[in-house]
C-alpha positions in Angstrom: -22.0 2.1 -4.8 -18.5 3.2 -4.2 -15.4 5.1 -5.8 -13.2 3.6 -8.2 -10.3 5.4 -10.2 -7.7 4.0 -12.3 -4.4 5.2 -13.7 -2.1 3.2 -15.8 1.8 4.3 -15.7 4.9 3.7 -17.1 7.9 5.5 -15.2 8.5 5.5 -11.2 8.0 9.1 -12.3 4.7 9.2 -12.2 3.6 7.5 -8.9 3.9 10.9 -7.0 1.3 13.0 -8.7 -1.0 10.1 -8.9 -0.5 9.3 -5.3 -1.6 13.0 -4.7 -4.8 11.6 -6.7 -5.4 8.8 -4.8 -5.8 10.8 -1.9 -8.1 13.4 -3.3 -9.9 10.6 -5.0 -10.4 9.6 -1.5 -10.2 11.8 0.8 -12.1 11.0 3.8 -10.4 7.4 3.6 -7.3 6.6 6.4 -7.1 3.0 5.8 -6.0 1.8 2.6 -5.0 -2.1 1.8 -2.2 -2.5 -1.0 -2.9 -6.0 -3.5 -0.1 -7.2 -6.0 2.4 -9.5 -6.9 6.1 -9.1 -5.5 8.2 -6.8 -6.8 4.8 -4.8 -8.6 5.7 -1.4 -6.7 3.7 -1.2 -3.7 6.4 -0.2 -1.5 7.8 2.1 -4.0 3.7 3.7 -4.5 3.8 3.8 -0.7 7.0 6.1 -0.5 5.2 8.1 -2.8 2.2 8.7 -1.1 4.2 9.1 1.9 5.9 12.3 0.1 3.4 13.5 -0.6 1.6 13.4 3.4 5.3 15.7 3.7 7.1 12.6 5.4 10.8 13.5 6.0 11.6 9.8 7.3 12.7 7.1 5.3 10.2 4.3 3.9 11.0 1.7 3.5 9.1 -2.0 3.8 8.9 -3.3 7.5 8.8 -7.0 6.3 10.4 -8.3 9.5 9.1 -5.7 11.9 5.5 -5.8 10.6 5.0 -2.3 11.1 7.3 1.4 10.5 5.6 4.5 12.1 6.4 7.5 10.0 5.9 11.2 11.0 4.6 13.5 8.9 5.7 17.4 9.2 2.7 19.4 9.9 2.5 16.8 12.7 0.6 13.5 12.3 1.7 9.8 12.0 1.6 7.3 9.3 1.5 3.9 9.6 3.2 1.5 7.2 2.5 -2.6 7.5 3.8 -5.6 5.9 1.7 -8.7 6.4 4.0 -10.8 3.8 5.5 -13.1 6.6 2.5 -13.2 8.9 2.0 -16.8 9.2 -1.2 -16.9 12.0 -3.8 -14.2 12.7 -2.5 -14.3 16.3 0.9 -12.4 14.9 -2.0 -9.5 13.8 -3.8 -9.0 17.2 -0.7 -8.9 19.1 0.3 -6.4 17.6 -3.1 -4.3 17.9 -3.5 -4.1 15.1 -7.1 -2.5 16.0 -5.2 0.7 17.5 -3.7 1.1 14.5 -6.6 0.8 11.9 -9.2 2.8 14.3 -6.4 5.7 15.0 -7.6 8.0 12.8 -4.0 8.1 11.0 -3.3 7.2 7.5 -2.5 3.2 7.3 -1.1 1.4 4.4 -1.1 -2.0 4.0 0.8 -4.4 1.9 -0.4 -7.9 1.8 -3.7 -7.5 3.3 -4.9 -10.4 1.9 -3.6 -12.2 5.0 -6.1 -10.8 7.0 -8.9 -9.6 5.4 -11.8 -10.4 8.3 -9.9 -7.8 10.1 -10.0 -5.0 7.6 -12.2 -1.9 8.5 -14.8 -1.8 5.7 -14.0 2.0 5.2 -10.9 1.1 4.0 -9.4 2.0 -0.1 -8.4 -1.4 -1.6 -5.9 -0.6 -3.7 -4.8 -2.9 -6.8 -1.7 -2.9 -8.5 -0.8 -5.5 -11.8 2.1 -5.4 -14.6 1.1 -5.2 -18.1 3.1 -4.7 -21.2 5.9 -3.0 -19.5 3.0 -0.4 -17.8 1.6 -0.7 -13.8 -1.9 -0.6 -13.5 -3.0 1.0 -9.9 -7.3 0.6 -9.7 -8.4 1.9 -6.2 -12.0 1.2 -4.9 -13.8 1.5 -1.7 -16.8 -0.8 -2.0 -16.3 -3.4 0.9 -14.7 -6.7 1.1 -13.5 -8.2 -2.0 -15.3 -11.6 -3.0 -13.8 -14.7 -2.4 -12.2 -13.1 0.9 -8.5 -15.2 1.0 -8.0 -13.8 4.6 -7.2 -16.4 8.0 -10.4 -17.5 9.3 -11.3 -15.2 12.4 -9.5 -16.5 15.4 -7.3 -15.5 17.6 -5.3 -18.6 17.4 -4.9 -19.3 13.9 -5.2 -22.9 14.0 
């Protein structure tokens, strides 16, 4: 069975230290897939993270690019992605997407659920809901989620 933590916060204040958890909670993970509604704080939990990896550029969400490349200052990259607009898998492998995943360098993902046949199964799913005016961030590492809501595999996505 896998790892699972959970923290439940209730100020923008707090995503820094438990980013730094997330990471030690998983520590030989470099892939990790962000789930939630708009507007729940991924991108915000992201910069966070990022702060802590000592990132000195700015983070912000690559919605129309798809993908920002960050570097961190004891040397290293990060990779930030934004599959909200993807509309075909094809978008996904062009970008290669594969070189990315397998690089060895932190990835985060927002809306993964776009293509989940192509997520590495070492990767940190990472949940984030609104309740009662708190965020609830559950991260796991077990494999695929059930009822996979990804493109069906195909290069063409049609």
């Amino acid at each position: 069975m896998g790892r699972e933590i959970e923290f439940n916060i209730t100020r923008p204040e707090e995503l820094f230290p438990v980013g730094q958890k997330l990471l030690a909670g998983f520590p030989d993970r470099r892939v990790f897939a962000f789930y939630g509604q708009l507007g729940v704080g991924k991108t915000t939990f992201i910069k966070a993270i990022c702060k802590h990896l000592g990132v000195q550029d700015v983070v912000s969400s690559p919605t129309y690019s798809l993908i920002n490349e960050y570097r961190m200052s004891a040397g290293g990259v990060v990779y930030h992605f934004d599959f909200y607009r993807v509309k075909k898998l094809e978008e996904v492998f062009d970008l290669g997407y594969e070189d990315y995943f397998y690089s060895g360098n932190f990835c985060f993902m927002e809306w993964p659920e776009k293509l989940e046949h192509l997520i590495p199964d070492d990767c940190c799913r990472v949940y984030m809901t609104e309740e009662g005016g708190q965020r609830i961030i559950r991260a796991e590492d077990v494999g695929a989620p059930e009822g996979d809501s990804g493109f069906p595999l195909s290069k063409s996505g049609d």
